[in-house]
C-alpha positions as CSV (number, residue, x, y, z in Angstrom):
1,X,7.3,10.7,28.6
2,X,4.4,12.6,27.6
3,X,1.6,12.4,24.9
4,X,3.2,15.3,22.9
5,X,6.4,13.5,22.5
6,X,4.7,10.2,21.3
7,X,2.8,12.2,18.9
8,X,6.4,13.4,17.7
9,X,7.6,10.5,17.1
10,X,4.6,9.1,15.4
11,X,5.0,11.9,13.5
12,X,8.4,11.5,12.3
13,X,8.3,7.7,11.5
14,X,5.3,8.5,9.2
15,X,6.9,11.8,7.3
16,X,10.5,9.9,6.9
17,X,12.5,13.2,7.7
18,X,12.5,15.7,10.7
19,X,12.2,18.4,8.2
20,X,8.5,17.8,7.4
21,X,7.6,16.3,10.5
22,X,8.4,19.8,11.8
23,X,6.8,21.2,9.3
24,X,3.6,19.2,10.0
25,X,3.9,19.6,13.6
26,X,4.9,23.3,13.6
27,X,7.7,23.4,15.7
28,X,11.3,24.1,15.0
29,X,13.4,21.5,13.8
30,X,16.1,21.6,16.7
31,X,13.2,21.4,18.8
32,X,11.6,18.5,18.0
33,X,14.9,16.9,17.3
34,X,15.8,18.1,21.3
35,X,12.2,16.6,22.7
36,X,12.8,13.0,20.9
37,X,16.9,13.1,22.2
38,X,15.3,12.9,25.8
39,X,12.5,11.1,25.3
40,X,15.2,8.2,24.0
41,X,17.2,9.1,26.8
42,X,14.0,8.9,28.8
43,X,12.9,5.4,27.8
44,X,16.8,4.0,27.6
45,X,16.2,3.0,23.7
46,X,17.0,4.5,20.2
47,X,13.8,5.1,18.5
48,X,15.6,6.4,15.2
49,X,18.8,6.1,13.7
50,X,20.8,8.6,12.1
51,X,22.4,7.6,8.5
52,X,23.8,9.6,5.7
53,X,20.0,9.7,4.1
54,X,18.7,11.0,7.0
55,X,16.8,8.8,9.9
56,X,15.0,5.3,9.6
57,X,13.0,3.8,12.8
58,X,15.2,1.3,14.5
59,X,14.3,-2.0,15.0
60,X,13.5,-1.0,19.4
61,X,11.8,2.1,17.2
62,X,9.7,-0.1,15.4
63,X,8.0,-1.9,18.9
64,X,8.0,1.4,21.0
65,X,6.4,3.3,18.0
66,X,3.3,0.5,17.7
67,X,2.8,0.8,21.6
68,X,3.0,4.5,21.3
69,X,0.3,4.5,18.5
70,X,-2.0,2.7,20.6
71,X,-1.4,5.0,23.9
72,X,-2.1,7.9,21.3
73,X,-5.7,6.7,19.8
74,X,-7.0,5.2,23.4
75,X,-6.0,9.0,24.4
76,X,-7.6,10.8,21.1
77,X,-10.7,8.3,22.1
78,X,-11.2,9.5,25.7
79,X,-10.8,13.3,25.0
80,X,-13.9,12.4,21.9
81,X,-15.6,11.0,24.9
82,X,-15.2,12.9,28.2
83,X,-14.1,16.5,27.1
84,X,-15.8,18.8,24.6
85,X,-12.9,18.9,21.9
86,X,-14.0,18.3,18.7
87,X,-12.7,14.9,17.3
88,X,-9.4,14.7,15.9
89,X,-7.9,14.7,12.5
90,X,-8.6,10.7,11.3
91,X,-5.4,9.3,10.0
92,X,-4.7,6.1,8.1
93,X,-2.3,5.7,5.8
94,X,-1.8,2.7,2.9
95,X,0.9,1.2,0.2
96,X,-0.7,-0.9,-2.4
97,X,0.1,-2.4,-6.0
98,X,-2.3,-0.8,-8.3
99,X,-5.7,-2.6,-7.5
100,X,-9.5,-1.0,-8.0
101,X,-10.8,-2.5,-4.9
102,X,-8.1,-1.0,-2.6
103,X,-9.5,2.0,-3.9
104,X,-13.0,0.9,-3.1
105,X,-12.5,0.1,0.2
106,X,-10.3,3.2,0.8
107,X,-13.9,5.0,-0.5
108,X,-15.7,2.8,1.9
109,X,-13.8,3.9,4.7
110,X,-14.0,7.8,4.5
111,X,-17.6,8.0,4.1
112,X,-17.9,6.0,7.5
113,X,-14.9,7.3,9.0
114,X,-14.0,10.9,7.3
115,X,-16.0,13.0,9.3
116,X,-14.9,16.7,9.8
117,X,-11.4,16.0,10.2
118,X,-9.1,13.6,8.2
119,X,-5.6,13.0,6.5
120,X,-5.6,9.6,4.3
121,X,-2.8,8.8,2.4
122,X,-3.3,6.0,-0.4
123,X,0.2,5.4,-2.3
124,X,-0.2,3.3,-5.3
125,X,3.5,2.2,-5.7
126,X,6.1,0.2,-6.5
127,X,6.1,-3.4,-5.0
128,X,9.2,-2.9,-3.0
129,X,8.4,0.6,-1.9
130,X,5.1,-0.7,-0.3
131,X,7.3,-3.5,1.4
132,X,9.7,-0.5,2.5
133,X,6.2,1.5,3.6
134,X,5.2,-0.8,6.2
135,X,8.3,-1.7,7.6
136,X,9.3,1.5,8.4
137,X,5.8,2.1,9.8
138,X,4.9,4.8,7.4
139,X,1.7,2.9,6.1
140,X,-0.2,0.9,8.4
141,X,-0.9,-1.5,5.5
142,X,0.4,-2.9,2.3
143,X,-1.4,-5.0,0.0
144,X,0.6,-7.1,-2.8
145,X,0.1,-10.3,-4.2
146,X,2.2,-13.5,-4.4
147,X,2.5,-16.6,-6.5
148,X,4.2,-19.9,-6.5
149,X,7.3,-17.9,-9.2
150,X,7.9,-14.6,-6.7
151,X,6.8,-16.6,-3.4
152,X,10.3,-17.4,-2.3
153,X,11.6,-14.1,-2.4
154,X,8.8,-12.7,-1.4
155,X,8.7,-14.4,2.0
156,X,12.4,-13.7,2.8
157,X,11.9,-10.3,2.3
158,X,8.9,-9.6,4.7
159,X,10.5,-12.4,7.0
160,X,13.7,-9.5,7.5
161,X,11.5,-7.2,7.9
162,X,9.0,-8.5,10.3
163,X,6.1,-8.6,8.4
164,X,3.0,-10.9,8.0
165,X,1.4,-11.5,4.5
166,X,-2.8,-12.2,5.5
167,X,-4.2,-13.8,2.3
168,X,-7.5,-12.0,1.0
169,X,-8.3,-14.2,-1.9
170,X,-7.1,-16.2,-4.8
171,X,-7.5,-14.6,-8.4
172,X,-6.9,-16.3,-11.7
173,X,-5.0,-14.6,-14.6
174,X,-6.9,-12.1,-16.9
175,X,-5.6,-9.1,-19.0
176,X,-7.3,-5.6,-19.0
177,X,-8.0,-4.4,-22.2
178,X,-9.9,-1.9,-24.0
179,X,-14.1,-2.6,-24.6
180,X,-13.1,-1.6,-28.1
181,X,-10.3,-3.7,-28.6
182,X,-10.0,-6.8,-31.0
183,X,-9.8,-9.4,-28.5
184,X,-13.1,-7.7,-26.7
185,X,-15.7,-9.8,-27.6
186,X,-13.9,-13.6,-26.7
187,X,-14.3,-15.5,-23.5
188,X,-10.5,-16.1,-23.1
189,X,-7.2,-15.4,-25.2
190,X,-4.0,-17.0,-25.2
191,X,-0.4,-15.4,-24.9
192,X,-0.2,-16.7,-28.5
193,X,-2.9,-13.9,-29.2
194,X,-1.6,-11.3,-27.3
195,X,1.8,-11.4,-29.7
196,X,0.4,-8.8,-31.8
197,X,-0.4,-6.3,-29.1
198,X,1.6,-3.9,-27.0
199,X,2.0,-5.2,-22.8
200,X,2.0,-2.9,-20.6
201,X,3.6,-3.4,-17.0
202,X,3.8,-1.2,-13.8
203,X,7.8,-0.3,-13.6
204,X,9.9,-0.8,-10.2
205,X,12.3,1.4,-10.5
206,X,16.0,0.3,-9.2
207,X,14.2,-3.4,-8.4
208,X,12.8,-4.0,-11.6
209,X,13.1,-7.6,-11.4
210,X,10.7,-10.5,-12.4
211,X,9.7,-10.9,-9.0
212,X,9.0,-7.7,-7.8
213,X,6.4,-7.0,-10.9
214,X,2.8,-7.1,-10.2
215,X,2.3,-8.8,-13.0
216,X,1.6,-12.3,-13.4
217,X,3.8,-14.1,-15.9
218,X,6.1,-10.9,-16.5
219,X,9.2,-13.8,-17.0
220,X,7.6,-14.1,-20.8
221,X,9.1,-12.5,-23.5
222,X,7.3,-9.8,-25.0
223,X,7.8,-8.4,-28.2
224,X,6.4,-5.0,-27.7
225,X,6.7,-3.8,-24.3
226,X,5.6,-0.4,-22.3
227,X,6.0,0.3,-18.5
228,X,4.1,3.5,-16.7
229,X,4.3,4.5,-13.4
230,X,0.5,5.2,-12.6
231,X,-2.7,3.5,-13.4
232,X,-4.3,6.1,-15.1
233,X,-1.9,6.1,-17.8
234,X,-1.6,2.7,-17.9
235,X,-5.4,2.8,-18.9
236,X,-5.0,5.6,-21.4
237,X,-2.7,3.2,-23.4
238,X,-4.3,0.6,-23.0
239,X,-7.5,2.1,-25.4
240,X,-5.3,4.1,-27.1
241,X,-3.2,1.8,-28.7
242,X,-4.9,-1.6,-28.1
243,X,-2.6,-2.6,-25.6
244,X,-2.9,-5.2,-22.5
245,X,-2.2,-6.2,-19.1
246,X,-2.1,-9.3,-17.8
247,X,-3.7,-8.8,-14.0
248,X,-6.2,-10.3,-11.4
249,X,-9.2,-9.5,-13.2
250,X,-11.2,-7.4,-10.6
251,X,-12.5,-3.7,-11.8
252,X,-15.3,-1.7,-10.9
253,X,-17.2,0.2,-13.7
254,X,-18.3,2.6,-10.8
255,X,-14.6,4.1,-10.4
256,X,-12.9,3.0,-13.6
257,X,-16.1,3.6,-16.4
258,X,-16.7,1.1,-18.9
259,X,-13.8,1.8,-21.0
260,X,-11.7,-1.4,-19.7
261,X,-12.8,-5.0,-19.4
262,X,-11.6,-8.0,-17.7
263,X,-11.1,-11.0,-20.2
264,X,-9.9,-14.4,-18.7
265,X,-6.1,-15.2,-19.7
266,X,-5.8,-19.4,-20.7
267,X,-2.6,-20.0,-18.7
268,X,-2.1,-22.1,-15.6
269,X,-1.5,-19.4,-12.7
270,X,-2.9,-17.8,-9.8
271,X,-2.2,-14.5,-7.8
272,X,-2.7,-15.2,-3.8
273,X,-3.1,-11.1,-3.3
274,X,-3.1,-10.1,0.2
275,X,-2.6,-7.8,2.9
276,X,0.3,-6.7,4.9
277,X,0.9,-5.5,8.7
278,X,3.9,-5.5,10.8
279,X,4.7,-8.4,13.5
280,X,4.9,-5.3,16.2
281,X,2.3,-2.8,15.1
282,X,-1.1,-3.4,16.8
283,X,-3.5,-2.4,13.8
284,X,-5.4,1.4,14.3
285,X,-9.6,1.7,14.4
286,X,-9.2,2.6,11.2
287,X,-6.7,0.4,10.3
288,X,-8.8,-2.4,11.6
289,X,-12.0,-0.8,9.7
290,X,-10.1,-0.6,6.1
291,X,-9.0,-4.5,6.6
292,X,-13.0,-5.2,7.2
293,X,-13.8,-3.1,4.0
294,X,-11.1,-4.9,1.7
295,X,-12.5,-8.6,3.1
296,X,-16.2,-7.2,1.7
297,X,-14.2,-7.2,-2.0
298,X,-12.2,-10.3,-0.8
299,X,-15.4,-11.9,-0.3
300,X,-17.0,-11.1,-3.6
301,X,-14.2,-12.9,-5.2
């Protein structure tokens, strides 16, 4: 076993195919698909399995791959210290419903831990795919949120998959709107308010679903409904058309403007939003420092 071939497979479980891990690596693909064969061999396990769609991190993959991330930065750590290598590319990597202060913190965390070198990867997805994400090892967190409607299903599903939900705080329902919109100047509206208005949702794809929405209430019927995929569209409709959404309330004006505001929603409810890691993975530096950064928002709460 050797420090190249754990940086392989750490590779490989983060690109999802051996075609761009030896892309990233650059190295033939029969080569690095030769050096992990005996490094399995090697350690008497099967780090990855082959399917039709390619390969997915086996559930022996999933424990060897979090020791193997550890060996990897103690290693990049020593060479910093004792050798004169310049420091290594930073890597982190994070699947998150679409929340302003995951961005924050994400900001937060490259101007402390960017330095020369660094290749962060932020995925505002699909509640599912972040589930997916961390499971497989390809983000190192996941943040989502829960509630006493999606809770049960929820839980079984990171239960499979080996996963622990950390709670960072409790938000109550509010809807984003535009600062020029109608219902802009009251202290709270009701959903009998809203009628007139266009919602707009985040869509999930094939698991559309009530409970994978990261919406609050998305079980009420609507008559006028739009789902986007990203946030910045979301936002263009939501002052172009007077639209809303109903969410946890938390913007900054520093990264999102003054455009949108946060008006409290009159409806029992509350979103537990929270982070996720896996049961086997020992969290990074960094992954450790971008937890510490999202408890600063948390904590503002």
């Amino acid at each position: 076993m050797t420090l190249v071939q754990l940086r392989y497979v750490v590779t490989v479980a983060q690109a999802g195919t051996l075609t761009e891990a030896a892309k990233e690596l650059f190295i033939s693909q029969p080569s690095l698909t030769k050096s992990i064969k005996e490094l399995e061999k090697e350690m008497q396990i099967e780090i990855f399995e082959r399917t039709n769609k390619g390969i997915v991190v086996s559930k022996e993959g999933e424990e060897f791959l979090a020791y193997a991330r550890q060996v990897l930065e103690q290693a990049d750590l020593l060479e910093e210290k004792y050798t004169n290598k310049s420091a290594r590319k930073q890597e982190l990597s994070v699947s998150t419903q679409h929340y302003s202060f995951a961005v924050n913190a994400f900001v937060d965390l490259i101007k402390e831990y960017g330095k020369e070198k660094y290749d962060f990867s932020l995925r505002e997805t699909q509640t599912f795919e972040i589930i997916e994400d961390v499971a497989s090892l390809k983000s190192e967190n996941g943040i989502l949120y829960k509630n006493c409607f999606n809770a049960s299903v929820i839980d079984k599903l990171l239960k499979s998959n080996d996963l622990v939900f950390e709670r960072l705080f409790v938000a109550k329902p509010h809807i984003f709107i535009s600062s020029k919109s109608p219902l802009a100047g009251k202290k709270s509206v009701t959903m009998e308010e809203l009628k007139p208005y266009p919602y707009l949702s985040f869509e999930q794809g094939e698991h559309n679903a009530f409970y994978f929405s990261e919406e609050i209430f998305s079980m009420v019927e609507r008559p006028k409904n739009i789902r986007v995929r990203d946030r910045a569209t979301l936002f263009n409709l939501l002052i172009g058309l007077n639209g809303y959404t109903v969410c946890s309330g938390v913007i900054d004006e520093d990264l999102n403007g003054s455009d949108i505001i946060a008006v409290p929603l009159d409806e029992e409810g509350e979103m537990e939003i929270g982070i996720l890691t896996h049961k086997k993975s020992h969290l990074s530096r960094l992954g450790k420092a971008y937890l510490e950064a999202l408890r600063k928002y948390a904590d503002s709460e």
